[in-house]
C-alpha distance (Angstrom), angle and dihedral (degrees) to the residues before:
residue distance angle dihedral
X1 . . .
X2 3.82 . .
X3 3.37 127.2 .
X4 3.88 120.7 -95.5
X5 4.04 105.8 -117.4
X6 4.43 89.4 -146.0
X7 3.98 87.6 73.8
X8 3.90 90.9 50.2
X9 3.21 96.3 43.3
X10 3.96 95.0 50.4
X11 3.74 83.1 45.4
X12 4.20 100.5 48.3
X13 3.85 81.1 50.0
X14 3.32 101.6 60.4
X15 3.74 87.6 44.9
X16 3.80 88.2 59.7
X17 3.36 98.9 42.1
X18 4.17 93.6 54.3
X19 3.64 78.9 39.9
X20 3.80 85.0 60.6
X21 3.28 96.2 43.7
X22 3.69 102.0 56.7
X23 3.55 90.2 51.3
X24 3.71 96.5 89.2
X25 4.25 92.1 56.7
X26 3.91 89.5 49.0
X27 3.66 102.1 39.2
X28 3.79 101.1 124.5
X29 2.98 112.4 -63.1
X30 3.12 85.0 46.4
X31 4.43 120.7 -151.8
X32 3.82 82.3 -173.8
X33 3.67 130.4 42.7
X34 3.75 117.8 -167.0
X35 4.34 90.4 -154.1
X36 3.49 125.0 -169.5
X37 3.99 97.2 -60.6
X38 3.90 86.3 56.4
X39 3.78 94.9 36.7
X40 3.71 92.7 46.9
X41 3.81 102.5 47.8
X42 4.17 82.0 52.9
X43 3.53 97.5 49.9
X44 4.00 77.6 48.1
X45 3.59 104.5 51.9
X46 4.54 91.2 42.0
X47 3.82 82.9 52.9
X48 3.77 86.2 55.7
X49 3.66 95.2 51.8
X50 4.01 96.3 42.1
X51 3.63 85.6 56.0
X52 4.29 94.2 51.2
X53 3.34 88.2 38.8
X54 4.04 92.8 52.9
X55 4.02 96.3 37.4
X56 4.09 79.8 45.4
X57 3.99 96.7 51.5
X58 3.47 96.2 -126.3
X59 3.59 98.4 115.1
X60 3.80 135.2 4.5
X61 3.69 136.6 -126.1
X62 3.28 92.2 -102.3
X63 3.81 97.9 49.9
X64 3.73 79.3 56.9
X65 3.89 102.2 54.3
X66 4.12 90.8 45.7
X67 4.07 78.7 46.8
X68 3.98 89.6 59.8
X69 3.87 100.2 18.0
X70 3.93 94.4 133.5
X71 3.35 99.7 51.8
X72 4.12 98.3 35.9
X73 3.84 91.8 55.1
X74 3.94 96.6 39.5
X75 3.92 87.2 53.9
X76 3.62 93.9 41.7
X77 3.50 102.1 52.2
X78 3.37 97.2 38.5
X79 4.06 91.9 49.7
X80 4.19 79.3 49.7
X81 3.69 101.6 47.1
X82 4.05 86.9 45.3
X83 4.01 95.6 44.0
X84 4.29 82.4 47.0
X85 3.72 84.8 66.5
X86 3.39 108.7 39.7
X87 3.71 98.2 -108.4
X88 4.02 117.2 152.0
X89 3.41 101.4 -106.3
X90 3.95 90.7 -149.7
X91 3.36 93.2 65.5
X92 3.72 123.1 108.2
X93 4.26 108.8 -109.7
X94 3.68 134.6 158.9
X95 3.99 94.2 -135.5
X96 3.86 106.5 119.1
X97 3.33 117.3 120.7
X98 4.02 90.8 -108.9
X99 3.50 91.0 55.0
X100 3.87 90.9 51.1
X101 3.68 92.0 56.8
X102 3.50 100.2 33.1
X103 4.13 86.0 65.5
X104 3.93 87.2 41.9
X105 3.31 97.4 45.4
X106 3.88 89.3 43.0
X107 4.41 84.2 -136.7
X108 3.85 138.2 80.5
X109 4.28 79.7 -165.1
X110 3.89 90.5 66.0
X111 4.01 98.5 37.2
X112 4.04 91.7 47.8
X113 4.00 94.4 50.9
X114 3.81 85.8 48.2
X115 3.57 83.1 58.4
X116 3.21 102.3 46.8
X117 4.33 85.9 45.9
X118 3.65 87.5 58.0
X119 3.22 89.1 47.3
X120 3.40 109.9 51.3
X121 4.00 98.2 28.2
X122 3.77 106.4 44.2
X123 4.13 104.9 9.4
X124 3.96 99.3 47.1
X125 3.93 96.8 51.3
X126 3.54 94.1 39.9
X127 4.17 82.4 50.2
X128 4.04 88.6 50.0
X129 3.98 94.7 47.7
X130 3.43 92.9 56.8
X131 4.20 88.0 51.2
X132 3.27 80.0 52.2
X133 3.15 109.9 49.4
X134 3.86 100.2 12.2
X135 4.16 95.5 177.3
X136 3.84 83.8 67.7
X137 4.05 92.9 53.0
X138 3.77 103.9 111.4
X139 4.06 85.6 47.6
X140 3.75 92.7 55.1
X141 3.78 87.4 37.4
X142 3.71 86.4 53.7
X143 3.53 97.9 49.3
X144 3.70 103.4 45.1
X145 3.93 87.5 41.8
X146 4.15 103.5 57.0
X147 3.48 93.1 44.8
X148 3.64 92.0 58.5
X149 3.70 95.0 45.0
X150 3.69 90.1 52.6
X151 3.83 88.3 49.6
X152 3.80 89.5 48.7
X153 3.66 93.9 46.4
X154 3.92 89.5 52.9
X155 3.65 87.6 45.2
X156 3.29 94.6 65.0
X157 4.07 103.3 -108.8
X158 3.83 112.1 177.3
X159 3.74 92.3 -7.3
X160 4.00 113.9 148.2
């Protein structure tokens, strides 16, 4: 028995649209901040709907990954580059790529509408090609993937 996409739909939008509406109150600088609790129950609940919407067939893994490329690569090279060294990855640290260019940049205002650029000019196309043309995921994947890992590499992510 699969699971009806109108539910999960009516659910992801309600997401996006509290999503939305928090925006204001942790628009850098921020009078809100969502920290880790917040953060990680979100993370938790999009994980839940990319896997219905995978077991379901509506969108692929790899529509997925483009969906969440920033933050996938950021962590992963950063939990890399800090596991390459020994660090304890359980300790607190201000090594994310973000955080990197956030102190560079000298403001969280410039780094988060890169983010959102990346996100909405390279990531989101690259995510619709591969509903598009879903044989050709992992290539799109691939694509929209290295490029950010570069960028996050350059950015700093998970360096000492």
């Amino acid at each position: 028995m699969g699971l009806h996409p109108a539910p999960l739909v009516v659910a992801m939008l309600v997401l996006a649209a509290a999503c939305v509406g928090f925006v204001p109150l942790n628009w850098p600088p921020a009078r809100m901040f969502m920290g880790d609790v917040g953060s990680g129950f979100l993370g938790f609940v999009i994980g839940v709907f990319a896997l219905a919407t995978i077991v379901s067939g509506t969108l692929s893994v790899w529509t997925w990954i483009l969906l969440s490329g920033t933050f996938l690569t950021d962590a992963t090279v950063t939990l890399l580059r800090r596991l390459s060294r020994g660090e304890n990855i359980r300790q607190a640290h201000r090594s994310h790529a973000y955080q990197w260019l956030a102190r560079k940049w000298q403001s969280h205002r410039r780094v988060t509408l890169c983010y959102i650029a990346v996100n909405v000019a390279w990531l989101l196309p690259l995510a619709w090609l591969s509903v598009r043309w879903h044989h050709l995921g992992p290539i799109f994947s691939a694509c929209g993937i290295l490029r950010l890992v570069a960028a996050a590499v350059i950015s700093g992510a998970g360096k000492a």
